[in-house]
C-alpha positions in Angstrom: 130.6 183.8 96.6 128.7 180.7 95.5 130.9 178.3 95.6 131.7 179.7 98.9 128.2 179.4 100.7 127.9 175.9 98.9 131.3 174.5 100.7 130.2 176.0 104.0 126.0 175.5 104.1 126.1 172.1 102.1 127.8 168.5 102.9 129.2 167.1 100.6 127.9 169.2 98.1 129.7 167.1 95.1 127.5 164.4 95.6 124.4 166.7 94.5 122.3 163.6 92.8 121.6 162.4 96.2 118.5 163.5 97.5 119.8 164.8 101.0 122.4 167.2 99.0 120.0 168.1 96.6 117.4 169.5 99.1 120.8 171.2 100.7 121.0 172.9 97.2 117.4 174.1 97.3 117.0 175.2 100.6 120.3 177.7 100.5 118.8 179.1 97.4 115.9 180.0 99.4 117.3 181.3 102.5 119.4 183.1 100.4 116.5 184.7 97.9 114.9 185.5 101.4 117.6 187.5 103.0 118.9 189.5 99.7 115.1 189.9 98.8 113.9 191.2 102.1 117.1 194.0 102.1 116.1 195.2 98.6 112.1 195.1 99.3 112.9 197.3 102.6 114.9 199.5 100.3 112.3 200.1 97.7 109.9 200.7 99.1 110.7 203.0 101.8 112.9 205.1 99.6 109.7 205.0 97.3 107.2 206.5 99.5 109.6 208.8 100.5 110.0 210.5 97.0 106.6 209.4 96.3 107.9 207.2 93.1 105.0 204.0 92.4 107.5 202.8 90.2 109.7 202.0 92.5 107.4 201.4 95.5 105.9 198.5 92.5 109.8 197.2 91.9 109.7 197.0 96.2 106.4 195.0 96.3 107.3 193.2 93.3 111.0 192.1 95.8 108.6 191.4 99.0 106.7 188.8 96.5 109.9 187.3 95.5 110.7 186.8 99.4 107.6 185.3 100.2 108.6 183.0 97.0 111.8 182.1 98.4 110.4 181.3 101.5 107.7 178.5 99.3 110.6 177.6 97.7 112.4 176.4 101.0 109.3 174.7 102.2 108.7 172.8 99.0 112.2 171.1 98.9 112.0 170.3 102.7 108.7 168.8 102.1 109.9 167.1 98.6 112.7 165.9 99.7 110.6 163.6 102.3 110.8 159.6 101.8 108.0 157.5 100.0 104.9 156.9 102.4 101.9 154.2 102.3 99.5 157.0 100.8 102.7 158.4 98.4 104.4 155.4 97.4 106.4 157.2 94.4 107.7 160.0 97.1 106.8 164.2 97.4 109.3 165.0 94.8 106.2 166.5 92.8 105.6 169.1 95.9 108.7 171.1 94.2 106.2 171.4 91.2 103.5 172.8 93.1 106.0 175.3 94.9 106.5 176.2 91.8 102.4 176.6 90.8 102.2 178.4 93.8 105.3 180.7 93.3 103.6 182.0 90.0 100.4 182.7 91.1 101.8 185.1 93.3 103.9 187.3 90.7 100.4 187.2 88.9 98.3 188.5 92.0 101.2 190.7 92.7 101.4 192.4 88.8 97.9 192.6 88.8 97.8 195.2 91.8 100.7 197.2 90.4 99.0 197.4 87.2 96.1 199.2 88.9 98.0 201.5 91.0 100.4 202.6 87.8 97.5 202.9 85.7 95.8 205.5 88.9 99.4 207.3 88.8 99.0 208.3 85.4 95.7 209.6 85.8 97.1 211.3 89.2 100.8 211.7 88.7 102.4 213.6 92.0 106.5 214.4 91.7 109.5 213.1 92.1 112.2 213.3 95.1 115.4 211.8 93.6 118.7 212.1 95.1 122.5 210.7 94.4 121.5 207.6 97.0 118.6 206.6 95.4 120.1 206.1 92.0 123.6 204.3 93.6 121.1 202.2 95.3 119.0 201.4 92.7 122.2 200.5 90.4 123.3 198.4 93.6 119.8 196.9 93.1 120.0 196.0 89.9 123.5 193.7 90.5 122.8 191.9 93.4 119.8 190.7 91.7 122.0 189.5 88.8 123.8 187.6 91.0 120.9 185.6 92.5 119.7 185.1 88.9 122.6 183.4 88.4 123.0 182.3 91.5 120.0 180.4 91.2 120.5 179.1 87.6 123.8 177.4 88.4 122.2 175.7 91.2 118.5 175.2 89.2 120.9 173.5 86.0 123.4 171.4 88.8 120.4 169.6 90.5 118.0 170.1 87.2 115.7 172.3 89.1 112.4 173.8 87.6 111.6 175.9 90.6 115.2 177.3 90.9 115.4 178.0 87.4 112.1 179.5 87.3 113.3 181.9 90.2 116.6 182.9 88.0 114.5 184.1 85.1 111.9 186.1 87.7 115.7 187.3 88.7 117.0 188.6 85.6 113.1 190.0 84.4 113.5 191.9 87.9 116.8 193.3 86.4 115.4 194.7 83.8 111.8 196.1 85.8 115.0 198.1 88.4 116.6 199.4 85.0 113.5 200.8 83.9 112.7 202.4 87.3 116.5 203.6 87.5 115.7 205.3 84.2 112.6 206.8 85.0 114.2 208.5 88.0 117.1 209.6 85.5 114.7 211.1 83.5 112.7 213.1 85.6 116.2 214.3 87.8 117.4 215.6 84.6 114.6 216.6 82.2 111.8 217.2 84.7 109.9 214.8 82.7 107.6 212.6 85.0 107.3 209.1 83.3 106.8 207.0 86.6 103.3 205.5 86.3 103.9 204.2 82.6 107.1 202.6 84.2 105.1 201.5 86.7 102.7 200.0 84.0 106.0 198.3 81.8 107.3 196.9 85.3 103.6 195.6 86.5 103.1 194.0 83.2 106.6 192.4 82.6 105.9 190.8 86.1 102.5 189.9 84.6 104.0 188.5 81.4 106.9 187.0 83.6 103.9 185.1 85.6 101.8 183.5 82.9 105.1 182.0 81.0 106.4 180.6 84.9 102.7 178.9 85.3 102.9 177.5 81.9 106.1 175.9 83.1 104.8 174.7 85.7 101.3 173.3 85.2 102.8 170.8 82.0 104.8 168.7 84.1 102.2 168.2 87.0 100.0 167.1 83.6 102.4 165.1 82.5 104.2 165.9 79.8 106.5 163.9 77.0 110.0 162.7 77.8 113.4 164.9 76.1 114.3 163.1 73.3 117.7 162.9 74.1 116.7 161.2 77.4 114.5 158.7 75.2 117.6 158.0 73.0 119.9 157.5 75.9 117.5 155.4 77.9 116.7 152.7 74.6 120.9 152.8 73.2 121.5 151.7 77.1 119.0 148.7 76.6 120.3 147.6 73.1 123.8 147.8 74.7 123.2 144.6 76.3 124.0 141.4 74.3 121.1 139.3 73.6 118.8 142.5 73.1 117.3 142.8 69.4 115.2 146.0 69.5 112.8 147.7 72.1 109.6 149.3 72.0 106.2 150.4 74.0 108.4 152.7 76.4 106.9 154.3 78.4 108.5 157.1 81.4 106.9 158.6 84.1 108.5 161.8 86.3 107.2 161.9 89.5 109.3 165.1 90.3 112.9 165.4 89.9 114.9 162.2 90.6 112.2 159.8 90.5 111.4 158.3 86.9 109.4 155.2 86.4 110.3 152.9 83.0 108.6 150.6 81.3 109.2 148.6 78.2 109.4 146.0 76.1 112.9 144.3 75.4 112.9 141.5 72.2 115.0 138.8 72.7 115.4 135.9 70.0 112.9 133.2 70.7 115.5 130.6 70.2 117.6 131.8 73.1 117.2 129.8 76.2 114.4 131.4 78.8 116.4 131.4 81.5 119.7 133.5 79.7 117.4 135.7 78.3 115.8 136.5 81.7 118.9 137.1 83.6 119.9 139.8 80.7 116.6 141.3 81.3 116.9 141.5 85.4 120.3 143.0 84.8 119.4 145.8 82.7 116.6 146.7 85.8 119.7 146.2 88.4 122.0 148.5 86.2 119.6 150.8 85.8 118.7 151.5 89.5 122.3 151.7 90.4 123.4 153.7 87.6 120.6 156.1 86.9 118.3 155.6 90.4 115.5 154.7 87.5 113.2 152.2 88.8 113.1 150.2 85.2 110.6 147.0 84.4 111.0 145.4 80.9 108.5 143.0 79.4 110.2 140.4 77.6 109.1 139.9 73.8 110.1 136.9 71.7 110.6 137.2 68.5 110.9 134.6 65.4 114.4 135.0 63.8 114.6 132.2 61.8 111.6 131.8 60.2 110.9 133.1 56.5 107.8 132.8 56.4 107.5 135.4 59.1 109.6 138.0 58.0 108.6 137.8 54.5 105.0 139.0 56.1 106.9 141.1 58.3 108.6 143.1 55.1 104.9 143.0 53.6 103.4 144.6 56.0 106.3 147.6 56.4 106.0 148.1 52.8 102.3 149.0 53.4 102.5 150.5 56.8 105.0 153.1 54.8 102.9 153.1 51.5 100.2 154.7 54.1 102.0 157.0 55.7 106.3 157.3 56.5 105.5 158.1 60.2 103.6 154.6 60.8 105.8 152.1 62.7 105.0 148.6 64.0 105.9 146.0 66.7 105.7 142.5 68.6 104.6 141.1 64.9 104.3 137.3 64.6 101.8 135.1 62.5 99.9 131.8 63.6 98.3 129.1 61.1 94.6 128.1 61.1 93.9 125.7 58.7 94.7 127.7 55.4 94.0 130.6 56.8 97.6 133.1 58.3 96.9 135.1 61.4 99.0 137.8 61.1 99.2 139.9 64.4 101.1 142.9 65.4 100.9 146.3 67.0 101.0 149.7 64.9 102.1 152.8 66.3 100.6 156.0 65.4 102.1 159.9 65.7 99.6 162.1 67.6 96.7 164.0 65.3 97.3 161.3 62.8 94.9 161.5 60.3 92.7 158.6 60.7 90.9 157.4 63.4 91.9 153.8 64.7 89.1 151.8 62.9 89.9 153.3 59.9 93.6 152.5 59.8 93.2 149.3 60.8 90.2 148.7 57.9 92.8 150.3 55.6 95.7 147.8 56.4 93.2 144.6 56.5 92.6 145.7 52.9 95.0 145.8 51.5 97.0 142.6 53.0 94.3 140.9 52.1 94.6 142.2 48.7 98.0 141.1 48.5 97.1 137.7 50.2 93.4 136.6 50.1 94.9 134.0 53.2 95.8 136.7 55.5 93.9 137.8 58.7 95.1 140.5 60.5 94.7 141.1 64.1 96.0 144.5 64.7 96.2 146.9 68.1 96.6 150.9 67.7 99.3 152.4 70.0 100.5 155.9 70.6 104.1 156.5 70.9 104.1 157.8 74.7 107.9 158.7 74.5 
């Protein structure tokens, strides 16, 4: 059935890392979330005032919500999907984030008021009307709304998709709120036992529960948060894959929604290469990597002292007592310069996050003890974070 509405709603649906095709992906997962969520919304809720069940009139409510989600959901990758403007010159692709933000506090709002009406139902519980329809209907529930979980996950995983893949696990949680409703009505139909309003009370808080984890979700990439590893990997291998290229560091990505990463970094080259062949390497790394990756990538070009033994037997000095003070400690762009008798010995040292000294102190810590193995030596050292 997927692949079925893809081939007919999408064009050329293989090519789904083009933006055009991707907002094609996002916007069928919404018309479709609106459709199947408005049917089984209708559904609940009717049949729920009709054999006066708040469990289920809460699972109806909680599919209304869902359609009103879908329906943020289509807006967002319409308006996402929009080009780069003078006021937004990195694109909307962030608006699929807020979609998302906004998505979530609705299932909040929403579990919140079901909360309250279950908790009045089991201080006023009235009874049950359950017939043969209601329970096939309710099992019917309970599979189309597997399918658009997974509906929405293969396309939320294709086009790496927060928002699509935050509406497949409010899916599968709404799976499991139906199968407790289902139950309830089982249990009353065939033990006279009235357990709606504490079904009521699981459904309204797995919503709840299902709300705050989506908003967490949501809220850390609009912060900004740290690069995958794997993508860090991939992205520095790529560079040293290029001849010419001795190491990298001080990289730094930024996501400005799906699609649109920002790269910057430092490349070192040998100083003894030629300027010129060393800059062409560098420009087509950036080329290769917009037409490879879309990444818009800038690279700072660091020369670095091969040859000299002077240098790197500071340079093994100074990684000796980097890792004498802690394992984790890690340094860069390291070079020294003579004044009179005096060796300037400069170089950047990167520190993990909650390290624990403060910057002054590290640095006062290293000065030491070079200078303890080197009365000559004056260090000129710069504290950097590892930002991927």
């Amino acid at each position: 059935m997927r692949k079925l509405l893809i081939k007919i709603f999408i064009k050329n649906y293989q090519n789904y890392e083009n933006p055009k095709v991707r907002s094609a992906y996002g916007i069928l997962s919404g018309i479709v979330g609106i459709i199947s969520n408005l049917f089984l919304s209708g559904f609940k809720i009717i049949t729920g005032i009709l054999i006066g069940s708040i469990a289920l009139t809460a699972d109806g409510i909680n599919n209304l919500s869902d359609a009103a989600t879908s329906v943020i959901t289509l807006i967002g990758f319409k308006m996402s999907s929009m080009p780069a403007d003078k006021n937004h010159p990195y694109g909307h692709e962030r608006l699929e984030y807020v979609t998302g933000l906004i998505i979530s506090t609705i299932i909040l709002v929403v579990g919140g008021a079901l909360f309250k009406s279950s908790v009045e139902k089991i201080i006023k519980p009235t009874a049950l009307s359950v017939d043969n329809f209601t329970l096939l209907m309710l099992a019917v529930a309970i599979i189309i709304k597997l399918w658009q979980s997974l509906f929405y996950r293969a396309n939320g995983n294709l086009i790496n998709s927060k928002t699509l893949l935050t509406s497949s696990a409010d899916s599968r949680n709404d799976c499991l709120q139906t199968g407790a409703v289902l139950i309830s009505c089982l249990v009353f139909r065939y033990f006279s036992l009235n357990i709606d309003g504490y079904i009521g009370l699981l459904v309204s808080i797995m919503i709840i529960v299902n709300g705050v984890q989506m908003l967490k979700e949501m809220i850390s990439p609009l912060i900004g948060e740290a690069p995958e590893p794997e993508f860090v990997e991939k992205v520095e291998n790529e560079i040293l894959s290029y001849p010419g290229i001795l190491g990298t560091h001080d990289l730094v990505i930024h996501s400005y929604g799906p699609g649109k990463t920002f790269i910057t970094v430092h490349a070192e080259v040998d100083s003894g290469v030629n300027i010129k062949e060393s800059h062409e390497i560098i420009d087509k790394i950036e080329k290769d990597f917009m037409e490879k990756y879309n990444i818009d990538l800038v690279i700072h070009m660091d020369p670095i002292d091969t040859t000299s033994k002077e240098t790197l037997r500071l340079k093994g000095v100074t990684e000796r007592i980097l890792k004498e003070i802690d394992e984790k400690l890690d340094f860069h762009d390291f070079r020294i310069a003579y004044e009179g008798e005096q060796i300037k010995i400069i170089f950047d040292v990167v520190i993990p996050y909650e390290f624990r000294l403060r910057s002054e102190e590290l640095r006062a810590e290293i000065s030491k003890r070079l200078k303890e193995y080197d009365s000559r030596l004056q260090p000129v050292i710069t504290v950097d974070l590892n930002y991927a």
